[in-house]
C-alpha positions in Angstrom: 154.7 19.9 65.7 156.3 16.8 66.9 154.8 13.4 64.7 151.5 11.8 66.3 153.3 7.8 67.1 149.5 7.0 67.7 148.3 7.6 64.3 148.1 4.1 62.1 150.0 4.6 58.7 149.8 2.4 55.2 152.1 2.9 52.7 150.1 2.2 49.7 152.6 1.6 46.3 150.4 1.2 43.3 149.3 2.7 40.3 147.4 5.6 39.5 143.5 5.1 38.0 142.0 8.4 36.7 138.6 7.2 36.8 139.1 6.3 40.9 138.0 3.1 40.6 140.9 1.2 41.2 144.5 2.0 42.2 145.8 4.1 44.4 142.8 6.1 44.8 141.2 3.3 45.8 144.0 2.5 48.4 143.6 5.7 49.9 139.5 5.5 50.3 140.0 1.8 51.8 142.5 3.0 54.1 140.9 5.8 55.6 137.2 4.1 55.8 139.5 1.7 58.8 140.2 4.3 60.4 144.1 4.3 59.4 146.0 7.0 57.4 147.1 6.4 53.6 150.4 7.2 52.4 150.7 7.0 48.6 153.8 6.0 46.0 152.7 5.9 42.3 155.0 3.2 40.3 153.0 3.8 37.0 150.1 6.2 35.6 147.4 4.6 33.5 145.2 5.9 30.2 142.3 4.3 32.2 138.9 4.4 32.3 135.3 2.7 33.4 135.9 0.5 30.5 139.6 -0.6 30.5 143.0 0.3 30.7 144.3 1.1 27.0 148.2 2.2 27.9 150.0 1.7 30.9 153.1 4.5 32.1 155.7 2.8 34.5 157.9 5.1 36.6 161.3 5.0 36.9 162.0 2.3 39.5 164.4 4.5 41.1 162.2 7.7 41.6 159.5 4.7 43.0 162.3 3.7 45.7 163.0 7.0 46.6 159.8 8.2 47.1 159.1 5.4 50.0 161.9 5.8 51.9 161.5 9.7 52.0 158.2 8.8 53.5 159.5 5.7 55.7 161.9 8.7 57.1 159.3 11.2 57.9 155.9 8.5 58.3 157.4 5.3 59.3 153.9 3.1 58.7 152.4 0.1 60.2 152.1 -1.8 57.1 152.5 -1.9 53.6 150.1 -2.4 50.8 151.0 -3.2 47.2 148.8 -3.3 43.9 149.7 -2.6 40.5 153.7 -2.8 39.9 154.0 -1.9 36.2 157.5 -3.5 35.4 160.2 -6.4 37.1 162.3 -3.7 37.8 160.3 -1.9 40.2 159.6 -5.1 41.2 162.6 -6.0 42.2 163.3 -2.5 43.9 160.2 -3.2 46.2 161.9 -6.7 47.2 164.6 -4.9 48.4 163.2 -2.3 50.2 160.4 -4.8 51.7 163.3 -6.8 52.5 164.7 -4.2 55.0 161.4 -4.3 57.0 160.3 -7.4 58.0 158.7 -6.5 60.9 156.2 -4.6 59.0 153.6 -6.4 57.1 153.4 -6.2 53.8 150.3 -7.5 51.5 150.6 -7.8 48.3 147.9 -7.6 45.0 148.7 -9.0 42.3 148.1 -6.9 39.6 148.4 -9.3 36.4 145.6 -7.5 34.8 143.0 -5.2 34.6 139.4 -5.3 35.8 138.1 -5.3 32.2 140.7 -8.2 31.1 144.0 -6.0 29.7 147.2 -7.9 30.5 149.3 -5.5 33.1 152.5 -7.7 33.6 154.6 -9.7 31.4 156.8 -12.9 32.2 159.8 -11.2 33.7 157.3 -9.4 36.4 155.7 -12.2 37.3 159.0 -14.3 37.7 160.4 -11.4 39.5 157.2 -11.4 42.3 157.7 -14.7 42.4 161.0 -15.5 43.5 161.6 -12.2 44.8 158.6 -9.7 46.0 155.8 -12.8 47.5 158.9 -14.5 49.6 159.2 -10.9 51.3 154.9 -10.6 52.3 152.8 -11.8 54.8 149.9 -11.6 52.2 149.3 -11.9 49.0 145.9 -12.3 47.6 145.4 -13.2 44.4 141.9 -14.0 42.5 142.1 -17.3 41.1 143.7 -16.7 37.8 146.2 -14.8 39.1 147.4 -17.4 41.5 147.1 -19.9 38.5 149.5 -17.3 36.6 151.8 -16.9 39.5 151.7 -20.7 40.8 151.4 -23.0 38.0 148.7 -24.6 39.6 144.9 -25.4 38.8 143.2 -26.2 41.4 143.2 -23.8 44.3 144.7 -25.9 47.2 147.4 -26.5 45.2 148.1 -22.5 43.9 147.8 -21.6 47.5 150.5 -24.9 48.5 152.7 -23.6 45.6 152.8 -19.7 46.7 153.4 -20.7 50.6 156.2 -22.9 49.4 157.4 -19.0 48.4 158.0 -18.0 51.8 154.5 -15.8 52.3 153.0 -16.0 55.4 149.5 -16.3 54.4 147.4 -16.5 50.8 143.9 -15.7 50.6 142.4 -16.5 46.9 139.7 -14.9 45.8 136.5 -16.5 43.9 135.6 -13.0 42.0 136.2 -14.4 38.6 134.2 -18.0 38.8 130.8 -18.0 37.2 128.9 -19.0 40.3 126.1 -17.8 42.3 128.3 -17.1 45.5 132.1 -15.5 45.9 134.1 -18.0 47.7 137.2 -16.4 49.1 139.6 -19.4 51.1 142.3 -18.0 53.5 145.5 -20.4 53.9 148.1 -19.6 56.2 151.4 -21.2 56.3 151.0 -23.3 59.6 148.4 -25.1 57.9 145.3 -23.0 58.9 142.8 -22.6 56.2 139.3 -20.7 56.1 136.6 -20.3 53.9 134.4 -17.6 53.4 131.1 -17.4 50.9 129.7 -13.9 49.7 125.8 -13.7 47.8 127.6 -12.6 43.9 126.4 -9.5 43.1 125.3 -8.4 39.9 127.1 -6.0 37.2 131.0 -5.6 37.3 133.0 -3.7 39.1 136.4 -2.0 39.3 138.8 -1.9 41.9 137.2 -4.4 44.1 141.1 -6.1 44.7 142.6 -3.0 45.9 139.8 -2.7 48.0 140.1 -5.5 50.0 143.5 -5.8 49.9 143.8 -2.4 51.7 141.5 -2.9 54.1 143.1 -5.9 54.9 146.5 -3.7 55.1 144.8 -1.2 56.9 143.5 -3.5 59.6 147.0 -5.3 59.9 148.6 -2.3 60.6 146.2 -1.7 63.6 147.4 -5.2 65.3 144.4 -7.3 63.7 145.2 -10.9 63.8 145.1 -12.1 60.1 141.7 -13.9 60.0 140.2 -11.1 61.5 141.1 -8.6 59.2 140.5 -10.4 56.3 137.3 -11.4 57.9 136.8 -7.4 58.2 137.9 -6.2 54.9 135.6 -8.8 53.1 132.6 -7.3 55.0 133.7 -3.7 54.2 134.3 -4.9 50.6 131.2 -6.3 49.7 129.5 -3.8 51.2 131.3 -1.1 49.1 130.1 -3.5 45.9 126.9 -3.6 47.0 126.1 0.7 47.0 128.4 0.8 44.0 127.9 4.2 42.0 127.7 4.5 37.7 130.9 7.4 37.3 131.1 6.3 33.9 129.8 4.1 30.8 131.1 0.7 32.2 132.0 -1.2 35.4 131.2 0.3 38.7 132.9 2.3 41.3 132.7 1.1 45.2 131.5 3.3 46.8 134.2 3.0 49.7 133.1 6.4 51.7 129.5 6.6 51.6 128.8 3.3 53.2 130.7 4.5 56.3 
């Protein structure tokens, strides 16, 4: 049987949660609930769970690069989604590889660290998705302290000024980790265009809330959503999936990404 050019396809390159709360589990789940088809490439397994990520298992980079381009052979998708890298040299790999597709959009979450706090990349990872990996997206969406981490910046005009100055097409910071009543999320896109969106906070913690949104976002991309619309979309979709959150184990919560549909 001949391959079905009408299906939507995201190629989701993350890591791999055991618990399902975040990662690439969590990319597949927030792919399929828009009505587009994951594809998955694992750059590192976790020791994970509810409560934190206690080791972290990189893959090689090149077993990471050759496990995309057998699918971009067989699947060619509509988009690209990328979370949790593990290491600057699959870092690097991915700039390559994104760099040979820049007609496909590519949005990036920056994985600096773990839901429950645990540092996932060190200085030559984040210098190497800064001057090699953001230039290559058309989104990357950071929370706050990431873009802080990434930008050098405070203030969040000025992480968002510093990261387009990268060559990304778009940032959208996220207010997940201020200690506020609502979730401000601001959208700033490189011609200038900014947007602001405020979410009621909910209460409790939960994990995998990034790769949520950023695959949704992916997700909707890749089915020729204009940028504010998806991210519009995915926001909805995401607080939603906070909001009928299920207990699976002792600590932060699980979206409940499927249920809600």
């Amino acid at each position: 049987m001949g391959l079905d050019l009408q299906l939507t396809r995201v190629l989701c390159i993350g890591g791999h949660d055991p618990s399902s709360g975040a990662g690439i589990i969590a990319d597949a789940e927030a792919v399929r609930a828009q009505g587009a088809f994951p594809l998955t490439v694992i750059t590192a397994l976790t020791e994970q769970d509810t409560c934190g990520l206690y080791r972290l298992h990189p893959q090689p980079p090149e077993h990471v690069i050759a496990h995309c381009l057998r699918l971009l052979d067989d699947s060619p998708p509509q988009a690209l989604k990328i979370g949790l890298i593990g290491m600057a040299a699959i870092a690097l790999a991915l700039a390559e590889l994104s760099a040979s597709l820049p007609e496909v959009p590519i949005v990036l979450d920056p994985v600096l660290a773990s839901g429950a706090g645990q540092s996932v990349a060190d200085r030559e990872l984040i210098a190497a998705l800064r001057d090699r990996l953001i230039p290559c997206c058309r989104l990357i969406a950071p929370n706050l302290p990431e873009a802080q981490a990434l930008s050098g910046a405070q203030a969040v005009e000025a992480c968002a000024e510093r990261l387009l100055e990268l060559g990304v097409g778009w940032v959208l910071i996220t207010g997940t980790h201020a200690d506020t009543p609502s979730v401000v999320n601001r959208l700033f896109g490189a011609d200038g265009s900014e947007q602001t969106w405020e979410w009621p906070r909910l209460a409790g913690q939960y994990h995998g809330s990034g790769c949520t949104l950023a695959s949704a976002i992916a997700a909707r991309l890749a089915r020729g959503q204009e940028m504010s619309e998806a991210v519009a979309a995915a926001q909805e979709y995401t607080w939603r999936s906070l909001a009928a959150a299920i207990q699976t184990g002792r600590c932060q919560s699980t979206p409940n990404r499927l249920d809600i549909l």
